[in-house]
C-alpha positions in Angstrom: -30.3 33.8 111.3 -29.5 33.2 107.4 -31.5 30.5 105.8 -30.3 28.3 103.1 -31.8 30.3 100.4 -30.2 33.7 101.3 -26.8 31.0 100.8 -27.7 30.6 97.4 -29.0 33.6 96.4 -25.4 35.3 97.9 -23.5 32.5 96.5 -25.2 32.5 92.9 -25.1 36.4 92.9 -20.6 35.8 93.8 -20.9 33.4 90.7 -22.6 35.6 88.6 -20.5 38.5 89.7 -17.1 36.5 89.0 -17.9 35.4 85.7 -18.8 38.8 84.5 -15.8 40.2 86.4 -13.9 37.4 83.9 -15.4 38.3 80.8 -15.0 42.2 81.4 -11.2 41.4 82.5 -10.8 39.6 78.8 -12.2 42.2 76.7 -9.6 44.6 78.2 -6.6 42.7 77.3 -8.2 41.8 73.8 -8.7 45.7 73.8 -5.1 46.3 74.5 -3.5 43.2 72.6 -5.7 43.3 69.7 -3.9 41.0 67.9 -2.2 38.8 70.5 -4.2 35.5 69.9 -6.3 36.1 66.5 -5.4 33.4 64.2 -2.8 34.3 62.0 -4.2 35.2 58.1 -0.8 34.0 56.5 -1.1 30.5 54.6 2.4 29.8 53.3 3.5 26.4 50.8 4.4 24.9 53.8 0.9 25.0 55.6 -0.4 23.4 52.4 2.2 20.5 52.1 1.4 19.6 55.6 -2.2 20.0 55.6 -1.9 18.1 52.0 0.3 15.1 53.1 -2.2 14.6 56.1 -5.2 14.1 53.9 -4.1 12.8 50.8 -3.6 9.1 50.1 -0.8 8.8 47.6 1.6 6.4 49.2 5.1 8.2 50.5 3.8 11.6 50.1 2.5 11.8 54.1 6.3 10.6 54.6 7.3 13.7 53.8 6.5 16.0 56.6 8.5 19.3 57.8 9.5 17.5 60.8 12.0 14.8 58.2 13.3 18.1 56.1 14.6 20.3 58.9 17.0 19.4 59.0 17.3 16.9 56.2 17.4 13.1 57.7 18.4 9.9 55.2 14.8 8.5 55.4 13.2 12.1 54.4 15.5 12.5 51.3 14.9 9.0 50.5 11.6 9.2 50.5 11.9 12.1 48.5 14.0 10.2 45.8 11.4 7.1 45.8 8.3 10.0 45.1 10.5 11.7 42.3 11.4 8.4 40.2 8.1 6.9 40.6 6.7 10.9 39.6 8.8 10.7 36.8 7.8 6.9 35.6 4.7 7.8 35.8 4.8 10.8 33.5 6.7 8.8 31.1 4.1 6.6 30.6 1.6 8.8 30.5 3.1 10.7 27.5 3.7 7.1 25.9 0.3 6.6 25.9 -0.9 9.4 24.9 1.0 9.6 21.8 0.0 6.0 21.6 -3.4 7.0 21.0 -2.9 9.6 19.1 -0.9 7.8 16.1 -4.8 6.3 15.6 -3.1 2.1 16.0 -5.4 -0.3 14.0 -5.6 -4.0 13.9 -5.8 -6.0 10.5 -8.9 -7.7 10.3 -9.4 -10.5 8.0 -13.0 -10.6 7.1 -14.1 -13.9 4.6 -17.2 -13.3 2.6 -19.6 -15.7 0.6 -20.7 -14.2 -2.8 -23.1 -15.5 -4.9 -21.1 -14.0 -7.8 -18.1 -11.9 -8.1 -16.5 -9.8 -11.2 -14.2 -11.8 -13.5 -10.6 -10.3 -13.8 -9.2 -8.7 -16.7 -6.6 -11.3 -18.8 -3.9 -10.5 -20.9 -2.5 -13.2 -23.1 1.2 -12.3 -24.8 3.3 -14.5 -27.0 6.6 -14.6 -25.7 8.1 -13.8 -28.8 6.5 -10.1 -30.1 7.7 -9.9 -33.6 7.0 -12.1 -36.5 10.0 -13.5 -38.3 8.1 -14.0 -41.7 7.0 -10.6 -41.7 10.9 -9.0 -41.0 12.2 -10.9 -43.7 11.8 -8.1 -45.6 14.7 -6.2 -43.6 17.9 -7.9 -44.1 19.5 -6.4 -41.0 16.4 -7.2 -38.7 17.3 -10.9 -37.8 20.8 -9.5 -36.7 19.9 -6.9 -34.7 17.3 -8.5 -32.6 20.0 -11.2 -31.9 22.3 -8.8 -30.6 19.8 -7.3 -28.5 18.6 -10.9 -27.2 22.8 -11.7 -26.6 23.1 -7.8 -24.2 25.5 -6.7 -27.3 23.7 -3.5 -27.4 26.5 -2.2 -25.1 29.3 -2.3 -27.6 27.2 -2.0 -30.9 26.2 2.0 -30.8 24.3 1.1 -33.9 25.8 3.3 -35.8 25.8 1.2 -39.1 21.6 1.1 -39.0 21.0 3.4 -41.5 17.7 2.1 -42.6 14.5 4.0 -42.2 13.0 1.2 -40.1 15.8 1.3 -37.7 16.1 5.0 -37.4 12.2 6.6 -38.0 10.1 7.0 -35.2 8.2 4.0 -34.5 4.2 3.4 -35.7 1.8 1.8 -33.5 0.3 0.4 -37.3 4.3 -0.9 -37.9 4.5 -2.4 -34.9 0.7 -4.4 -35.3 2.1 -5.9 -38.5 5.4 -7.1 -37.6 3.9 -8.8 -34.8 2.2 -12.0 -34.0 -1.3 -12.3 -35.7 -3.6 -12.4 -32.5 -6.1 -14.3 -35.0 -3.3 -16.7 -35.4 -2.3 -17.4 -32.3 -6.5 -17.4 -30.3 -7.5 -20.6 -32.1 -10.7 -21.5 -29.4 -12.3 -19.3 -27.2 -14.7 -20.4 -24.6 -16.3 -18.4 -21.4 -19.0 -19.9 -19.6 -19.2 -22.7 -21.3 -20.1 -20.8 -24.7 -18.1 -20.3 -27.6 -17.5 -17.0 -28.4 -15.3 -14.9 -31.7 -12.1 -14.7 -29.8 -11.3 -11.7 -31.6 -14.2 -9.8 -30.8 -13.7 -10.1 -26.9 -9.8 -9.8 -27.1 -8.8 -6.3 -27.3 -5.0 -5.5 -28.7 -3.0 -3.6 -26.4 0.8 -2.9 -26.2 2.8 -3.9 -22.8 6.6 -4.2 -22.6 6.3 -7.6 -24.0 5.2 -6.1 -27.1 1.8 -6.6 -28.1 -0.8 -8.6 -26.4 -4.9 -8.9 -26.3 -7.1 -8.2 -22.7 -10.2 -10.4 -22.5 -12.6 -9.2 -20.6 -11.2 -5.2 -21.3 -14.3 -3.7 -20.3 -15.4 -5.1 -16.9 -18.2 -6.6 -18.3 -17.5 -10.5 -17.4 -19.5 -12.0 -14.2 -19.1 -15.5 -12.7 -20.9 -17.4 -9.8 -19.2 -21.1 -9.9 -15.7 -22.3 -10.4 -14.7 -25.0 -13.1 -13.7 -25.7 -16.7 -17.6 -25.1 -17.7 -18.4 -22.1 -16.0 -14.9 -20.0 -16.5 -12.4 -18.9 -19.9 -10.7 -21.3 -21.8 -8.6 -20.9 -24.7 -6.9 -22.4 -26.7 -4.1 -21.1 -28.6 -1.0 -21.5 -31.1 2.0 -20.6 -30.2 3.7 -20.6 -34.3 6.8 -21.2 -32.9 7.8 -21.7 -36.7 7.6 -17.7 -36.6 9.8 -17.0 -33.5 12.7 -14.6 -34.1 15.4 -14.2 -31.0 14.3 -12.4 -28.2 15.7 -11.6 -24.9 13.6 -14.3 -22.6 14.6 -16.6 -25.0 11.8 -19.1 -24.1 8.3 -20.0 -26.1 4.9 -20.2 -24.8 2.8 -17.1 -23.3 2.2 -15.1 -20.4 -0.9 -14.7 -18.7 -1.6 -11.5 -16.7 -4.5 -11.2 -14.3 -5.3 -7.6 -12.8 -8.6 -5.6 -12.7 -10.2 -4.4 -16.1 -8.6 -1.0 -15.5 -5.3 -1.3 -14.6 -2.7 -1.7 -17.6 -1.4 -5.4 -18.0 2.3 -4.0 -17.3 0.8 -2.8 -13.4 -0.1 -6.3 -13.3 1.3 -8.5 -9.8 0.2 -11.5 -10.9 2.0 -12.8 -13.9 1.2 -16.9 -15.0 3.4 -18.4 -18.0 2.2 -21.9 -20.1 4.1 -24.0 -21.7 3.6 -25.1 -25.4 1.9 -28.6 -25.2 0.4 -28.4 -21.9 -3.0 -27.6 -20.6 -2.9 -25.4 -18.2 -5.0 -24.6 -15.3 -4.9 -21.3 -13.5 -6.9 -21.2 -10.1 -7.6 -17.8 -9.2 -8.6 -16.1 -5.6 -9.3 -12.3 -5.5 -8.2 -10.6 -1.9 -9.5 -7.0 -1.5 -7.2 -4.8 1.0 -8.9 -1.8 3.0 -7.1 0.6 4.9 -7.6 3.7 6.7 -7.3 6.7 5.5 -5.6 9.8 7.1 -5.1 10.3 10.0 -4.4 6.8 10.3 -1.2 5.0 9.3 -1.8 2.7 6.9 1.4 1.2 6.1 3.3 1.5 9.2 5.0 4.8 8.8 3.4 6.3 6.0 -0.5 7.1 4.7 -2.8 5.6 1.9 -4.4 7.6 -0.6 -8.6 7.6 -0.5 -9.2 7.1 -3.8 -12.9 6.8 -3.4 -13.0 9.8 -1.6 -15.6 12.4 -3.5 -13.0 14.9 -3.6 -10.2 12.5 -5.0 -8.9 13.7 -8.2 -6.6 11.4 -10.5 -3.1 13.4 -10.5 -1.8 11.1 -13.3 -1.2 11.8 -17.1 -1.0 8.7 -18.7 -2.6 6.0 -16.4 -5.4 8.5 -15.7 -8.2 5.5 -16.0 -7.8 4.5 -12.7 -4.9 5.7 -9.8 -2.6 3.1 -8.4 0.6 3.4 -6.7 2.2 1.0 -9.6 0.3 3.4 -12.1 2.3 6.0 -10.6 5.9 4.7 -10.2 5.2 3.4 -13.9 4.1 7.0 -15.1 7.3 8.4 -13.1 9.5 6.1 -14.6 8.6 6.9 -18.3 8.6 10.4 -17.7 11.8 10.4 -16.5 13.1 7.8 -19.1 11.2 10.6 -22.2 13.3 13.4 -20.6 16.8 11.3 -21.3 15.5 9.6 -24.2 13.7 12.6 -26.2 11.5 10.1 -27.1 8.7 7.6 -25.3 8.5 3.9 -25.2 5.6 2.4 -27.9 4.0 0.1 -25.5 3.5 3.6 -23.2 -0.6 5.2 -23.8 1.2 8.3 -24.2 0.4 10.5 -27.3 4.0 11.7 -28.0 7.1 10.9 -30.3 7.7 7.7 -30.5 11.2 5.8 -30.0 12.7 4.4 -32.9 14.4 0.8 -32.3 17.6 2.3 -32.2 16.3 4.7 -29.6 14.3 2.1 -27.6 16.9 -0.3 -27.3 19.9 1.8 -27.0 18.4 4.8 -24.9 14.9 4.1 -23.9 14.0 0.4 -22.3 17.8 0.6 -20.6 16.6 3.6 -18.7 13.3 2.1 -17.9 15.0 -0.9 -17.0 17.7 1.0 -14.5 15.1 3.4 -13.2 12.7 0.9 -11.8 15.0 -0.8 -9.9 16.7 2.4 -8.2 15.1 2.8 -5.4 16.6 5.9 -4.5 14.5 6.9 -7.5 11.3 5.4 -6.0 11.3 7.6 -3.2 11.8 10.7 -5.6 8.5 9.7 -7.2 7.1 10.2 -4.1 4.0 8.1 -5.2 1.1 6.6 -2.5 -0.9 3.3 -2.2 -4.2 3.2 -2.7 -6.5 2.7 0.5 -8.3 0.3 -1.3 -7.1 -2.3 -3.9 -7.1 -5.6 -5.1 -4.9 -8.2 -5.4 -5.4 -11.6 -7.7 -3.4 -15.2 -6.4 -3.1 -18.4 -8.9 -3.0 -21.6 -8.0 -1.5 -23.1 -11.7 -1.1 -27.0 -12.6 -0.7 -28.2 -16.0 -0.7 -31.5 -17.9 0.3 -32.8 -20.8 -1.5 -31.3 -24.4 -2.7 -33.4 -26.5 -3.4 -36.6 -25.5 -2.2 -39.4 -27.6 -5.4 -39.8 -28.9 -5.7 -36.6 -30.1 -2.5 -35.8 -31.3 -2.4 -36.9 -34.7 -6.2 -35.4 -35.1 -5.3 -32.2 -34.3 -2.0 -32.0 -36.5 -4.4 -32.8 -39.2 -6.8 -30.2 -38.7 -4.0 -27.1 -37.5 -0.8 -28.6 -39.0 1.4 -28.2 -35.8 1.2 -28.0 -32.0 -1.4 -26.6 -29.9 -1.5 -25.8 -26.5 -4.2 -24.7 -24.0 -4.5 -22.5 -21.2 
C-alpha cells in the first residue's frame, strides 16, 4: 500500500531529478557550442544611432531609424534633409554669435553730471586781418602783394620780380610780431569774474594760421562755478579797421577759438566769429567723450588710443604737449608740406627754417591747404583718436554795440568803434 507521502517524496525526487537532468543537458551543448548564444562583443555606428535616436530627445532625430534607410524611403531622406538644414542653421548662428561676442559690442551711454565748478576753456582771440598796414608802409611792394594773394593771383605771379629782402629772407617770429596787430591795441577791457584784470598779462601771443593771436587762460589756471556776464570773460576790444590791409577772408572782426588749454588754437573744433559793433555772447557747454580702449572698437571699425594709459608715450614732435588725433593729422600735414617746401610754415612750434612769404604763399600754405583736404593722404598719416577728449559747443547771440547813449561817449574817449565779445 503507498501512502501519499511516498507520492511526494517519488514525485519531488522525479522533479528534482529532471531539473538537474536539464541543467546538466545545457552545460553540454554550452560546452560544445561555446559561443552559440553569448552576446555578441561587436558595437558598430549603427548600434549607437539606434540606441541614440531611442533615448535622445532632439526632435526628427528618432525619425531616423535603420528601418527608413534600408532601403532609403521619401520620408527617411526627408527627414534627413529637415535635420541637416536646421543642423546647419543652427551652426550658423552659433558662429554669429560667437564672433558677436567676441568683437567686445558697447552701448553709448550718456551720463549728465552736476559740478559745483568745472575748468574754464582756453580762448584764442585773432583779428581777422594779421598784418598792420601802417607798419608795411615801409615796403612799397607789400600792399601789392598781399592783394594778389587775397585776389588767388598767386597762380600766375611766380613772384619772380620780389627781389627784396623781406620777400625772399627767411621769415622772423620778431618780424612777423611787428608787422602785426598790436594785441595791446586791439584788448581795450578785460574782465573775468567780475574783476578787471591787465589784459596783457593773461593773454599770451601765439601764432595760428590766422597769423598771430593771444590765448587767455594759456595755462589751465581759470576755474568757474556760475554762468553769467558777472561770473565769466568779457572783453572788449578794437578792431582798428583803419589799419586793415587786404587779406584773403576779406571780412573785419575776430575769431574766437575755444579748445582745452593744451591743444593749439589751430586743433581747435570750435571756431566763434564777432562782428565789429556788436556785443556778443558766446554760451558754452563742455561734452567729455570716453571710449574703450582695445580690444574694444571704439569707432565702429577701428580702435582709440589710451592716452591716459601709464605706459602711453606722446609719439608726436611738434604738438608733443598733449596727443590728439587733430595734433597728429596737423603734425603729418606740415611734415609733409617741409619736405616739398624746404622750409616750415611760421605759425608751426617747430624749431626749423622758416618760410619766407614768397615760399609760404607760393609753396608752403598751398600744400597745407591741398594736403588737409586729401583724404587719401589722411589715411597715410595713419593717425588715432584719443579714448578720451573733449569737445566745447557755443550757443552765440549778439546785439547791437554801442548803444545810442553811449556812442558818442565812447568815440570821445577811444576815437573810433568798439566792439565787445
Amino acid at each position: 500500500m503507498i501512502s501519499i507521502w511516498d507520492v511526494i517524496i517519488h514525485c519531488t525526487g522525479y522533479v528534482n531529478t529532471f531539473g538537474i537532468q536539464d541543467i546538466m543537458d545545457e552545460k553540454r551543448e554550452q560546452t560544445a557550442r561555446p559561443d552559440a548564444d553569448r552576446p555578441s562583443t561587436k558595437y558598430g555606428l549603427k548600434d549607437l544611432w539606434t540606441e541614440f535616436s531611442h533615448s535622445t530627445g532632439l526632435h526628427a532625430v528618432d525619425k531616423i531609424k535603420p528601418p527608413s534607410l534600408r532601403p532609403l524611403t521619401i520620408r527617411g531622406l526627408a527627414w534627413i534633409l529637415a535635420l541637416c538644414s536646421t543642423t546647419g542653421f543652427l551652426v550658423y548662428n552659433l558662429v554669429g554669435e560667437i564672433g558677436t561676442y567676441y568683437s567686445y559690442p558697447t552701448v553709448t551711454k550718456i551720463t549728465p553730471q552736476m559740478k559745483h565748478s568745472i575748468n574754464f576753456p582756453a580762448v584764442t582771440i585773432c583779428n581777422r586781418c594779421t598784418f598792420n598796414n601802417t607798419r608795411l608802409d615801409v615796403y612799397p611792394e607789400m600792399e601789392n602783394y598781399f592783394f594778389n594773394i587775397s585776389q588767388e593771383r598767386t597762380r600766375e605771379d611766380s613772384f619772380s620780380h620780389l627781389t627784396s629782402d623781406v620777400f625772399q629772407k627767411p621769415l622772423s617770429l620778431e618780424w612777423l610780431q611787428n608787422m602785426s596787430m598790436e594785441g595791446s591795441k586791439m584788448l581795450f577791457k578785460c574782465v573775468f569774474g567780475g574783476d578787471d584784470f591787465d589784459c596783457m598779462t593773461d593773454f599770451r601771443p601765439i601764432f595760428t594760421y590766422e597769423g598771430l593771436c593771444h590765448t587767455f587762460n594759456f595755462n589751465a589756471s581759470k576755474i568757474v562755478r556760475t554762468a553769467g556776464d558777472n561770473t565769466n570773460l568779457m572783453v572788449t576790444f578794437n578792431i582798428n579797421q583803419n589799419d586793415y590791409t587786404f587779406t584773403r577772408n576779406k571780412a573785419a572782426g575776430i575769431k574766437v577759438f575755444l579748445h582745452h588749454p593744451d591743444v593749439h588754437p589751430d586743433a581747435s573744433s570750435t571756431v566763434v566769429t564777432a562782428a565789429p559793433g556788436f556785443s556778443t555772447y558766446v554760451a558754452i557747454q563742455t561734452f567729455q567723450y570716453r571710449y574703450q580702449p582695445l580690444p574694444y572698437k571704439a569707432f565702429d571699425v577701428t580702435n582709440c588710443l589710451d592716452t591716459n594709459s601709464p605706459s602711453f608715450v606722446n609719439p608726436l614732435k611738434i604738438y608733443s604737449r598733449r596727443y590728439t588725433y587733430d595734433h597728429c593729422f596737423m603734425e603729418c600735414v606740415h611734415l609733409k608740406a617741409f619736405k616739398q617746401c624746404g622750409c616750415i610754415g611760421p605759425y608751426v612750434p617747430l624749431d626749423d627754417l622758416q618760410c619766407s612769404l614768397v615760399q609760404l604763399e607760393s609753396c608752403y600754405n598751398p600744400a597745407v591747404r591741398s594736403l588737409s583736404k586729401n583724404g587719401t593722404f589722411a589715411k597715410e598719416c595713419r593717425c588715432v583718436s584719443e579714448c578720451v577728449f573733449d569737445r566745447y559747443t557755443a550757443q552765440v547771440s549778439s546785439s547791437s554795440f554801442p548803444s545810442d547813449k553811449w556812442e558818442s561817449t565812447l568815440l570821445k574817449t577811444r576815437g573810433r568803434r568798439t566792439g565787445r565779445v
